[in-house]
N, C-alpha and C positions, 0 to 999 in steps of 0.2 A: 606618785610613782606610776610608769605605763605601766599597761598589761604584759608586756612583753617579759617585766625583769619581775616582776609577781611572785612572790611564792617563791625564787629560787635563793640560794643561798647567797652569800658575800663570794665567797670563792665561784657558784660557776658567772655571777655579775663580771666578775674581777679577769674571767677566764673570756669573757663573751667580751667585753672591750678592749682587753688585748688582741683579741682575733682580728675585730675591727678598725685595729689599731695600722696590724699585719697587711689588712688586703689594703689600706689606704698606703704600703710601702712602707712603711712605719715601721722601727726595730726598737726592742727597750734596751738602754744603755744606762747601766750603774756611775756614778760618780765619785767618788771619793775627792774632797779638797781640805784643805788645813784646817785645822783647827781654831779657829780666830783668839778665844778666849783660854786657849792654854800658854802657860807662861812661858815656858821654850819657840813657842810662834812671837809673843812679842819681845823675846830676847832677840831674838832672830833679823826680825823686823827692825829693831832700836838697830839693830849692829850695819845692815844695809842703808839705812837713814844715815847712818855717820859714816858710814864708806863714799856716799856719793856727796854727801856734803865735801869731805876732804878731797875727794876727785884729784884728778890732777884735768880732769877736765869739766868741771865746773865751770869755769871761768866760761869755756870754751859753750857750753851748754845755754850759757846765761846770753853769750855773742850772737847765736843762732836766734835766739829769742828777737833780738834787737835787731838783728838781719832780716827775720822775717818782716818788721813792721817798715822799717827801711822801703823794703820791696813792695811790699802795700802802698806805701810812699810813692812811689813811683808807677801807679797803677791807677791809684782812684785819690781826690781830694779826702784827706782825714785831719780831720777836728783833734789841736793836737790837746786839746783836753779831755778825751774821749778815748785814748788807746788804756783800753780795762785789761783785764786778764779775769778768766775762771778756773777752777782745780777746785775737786774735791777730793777726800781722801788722801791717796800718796800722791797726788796734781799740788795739794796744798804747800807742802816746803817748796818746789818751786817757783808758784807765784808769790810767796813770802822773799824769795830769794830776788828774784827780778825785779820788784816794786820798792824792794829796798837798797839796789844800789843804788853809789851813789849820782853815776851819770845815768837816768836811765827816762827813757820817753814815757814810761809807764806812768800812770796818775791814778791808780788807783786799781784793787783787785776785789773777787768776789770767791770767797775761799769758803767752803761747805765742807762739813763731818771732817777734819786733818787735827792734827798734831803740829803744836808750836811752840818749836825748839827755839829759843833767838840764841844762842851760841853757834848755831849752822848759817847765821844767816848775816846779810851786810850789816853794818850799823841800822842800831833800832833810830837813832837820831836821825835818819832818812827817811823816816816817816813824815817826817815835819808836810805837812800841805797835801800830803796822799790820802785817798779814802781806802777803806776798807770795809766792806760787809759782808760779816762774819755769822753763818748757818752752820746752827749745832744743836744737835738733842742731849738735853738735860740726859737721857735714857742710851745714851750711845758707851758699847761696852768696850770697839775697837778703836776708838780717838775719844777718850774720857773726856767730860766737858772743863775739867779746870783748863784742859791747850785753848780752850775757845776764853775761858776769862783771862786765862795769862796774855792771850794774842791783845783781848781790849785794854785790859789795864796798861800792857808798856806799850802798845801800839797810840792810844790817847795822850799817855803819859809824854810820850815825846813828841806831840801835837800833829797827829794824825785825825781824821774825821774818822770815828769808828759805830757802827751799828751790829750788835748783836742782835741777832734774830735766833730766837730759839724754836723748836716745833716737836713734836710727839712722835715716840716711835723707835728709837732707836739708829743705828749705822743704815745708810743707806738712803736712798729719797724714798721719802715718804708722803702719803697725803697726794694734794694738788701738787704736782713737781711743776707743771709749769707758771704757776700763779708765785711760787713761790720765790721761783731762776727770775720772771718778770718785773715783781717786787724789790727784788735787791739790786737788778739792773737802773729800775726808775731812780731808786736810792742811791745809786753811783751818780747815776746821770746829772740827778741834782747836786749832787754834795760836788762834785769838780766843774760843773759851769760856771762857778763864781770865781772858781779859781783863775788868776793871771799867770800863766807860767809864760 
């Protein structure tokens, strides 16, 4: 501990760092946000997840996806075994959505800490030849881990290439986040190079 904070209490500590807080321009600002783990927050949540699934523009959501890569197309040479997707959390139903239609250039996605509905999504049978690696904590309270074994089991089941990666901690990245985004990237990498589309 300096000399400076010595001997003074927690409050005037607490009072002398705000100060210093102030001259650097600095304001305190309270936050208040949702509650994650109360049950009205994931009723809430379920009931937006199946609003945007039924969309009337869904389709229209999924087209834009495909436009973008299109356009990429048309910019730089791309390796068509190679067009991945990533989403974690509420990004996850989408790349579940995209990877499984059934026209679609995608080969493969990389989906972290989400929720896996397959009633929201194209046929699980488009899985067939797609990779998928799947990051989830065993310890995750706002995407429970059975979405991540439901995603491996019918995603393998209907001959997909599937990797669970699980890691500690909870919702959110944790740990080495980039060791870990790099990992599942190499793992895509390889598992669709072999593929002939």
């Amino acid at each position: 501990m300096s000399g400076s904070s010595a001997g003074k209490s927690s409050r005037e500590r607490v009072r002398a760092h705000r100060q210093a807080l102030r001259a650097h321009g600095l304001r305190p600002l309270q936050i208040w946000v949702p509650n994650v783990r109360a049950s009205s927050f994931k009723a809430e949540a379920h009931r937006q997840s199946l609003a945007v699934a039924r969309s009337r523009h869904a389709e229209v959501d999924q087209e834009f996806i495909e436009a973008i890569i299109a356009d990429v197309r048309t910019r730089a040479k791309v390796d068509p075994r190679r067009i991945l997707l990533m989403g974690w959390s509420s990004g996850g139903p989408p790349c579940y959505a995209a990877a499984l239609r059934d026209q679609t250039p995608v080969t493969g996605a990389f989906i972290a800490m989400s929720v896996f509905k397959p009633q929201q999504v194209p046929a699980i049978a488009n899985a067939r030849g797609r990779a998928f690696y799947l990051l989830q904590s065993p310890d995750d309270r706002v995407t429970p881990f059975r979405f991540a074994i439901e995603a491996e089991k019918s995603l393998n089941t209907a001959g997909a290439k599937v990797q669970l990666q699980r890691y500690n901690g909870g919702h959110g990245w944790q740990g080495d986040v980039w060791k870990m985004i790099g990992d599942g990237i190499q793992w895509l990498e390889k598992s669709v190079a072999a593929v002939d589309f």
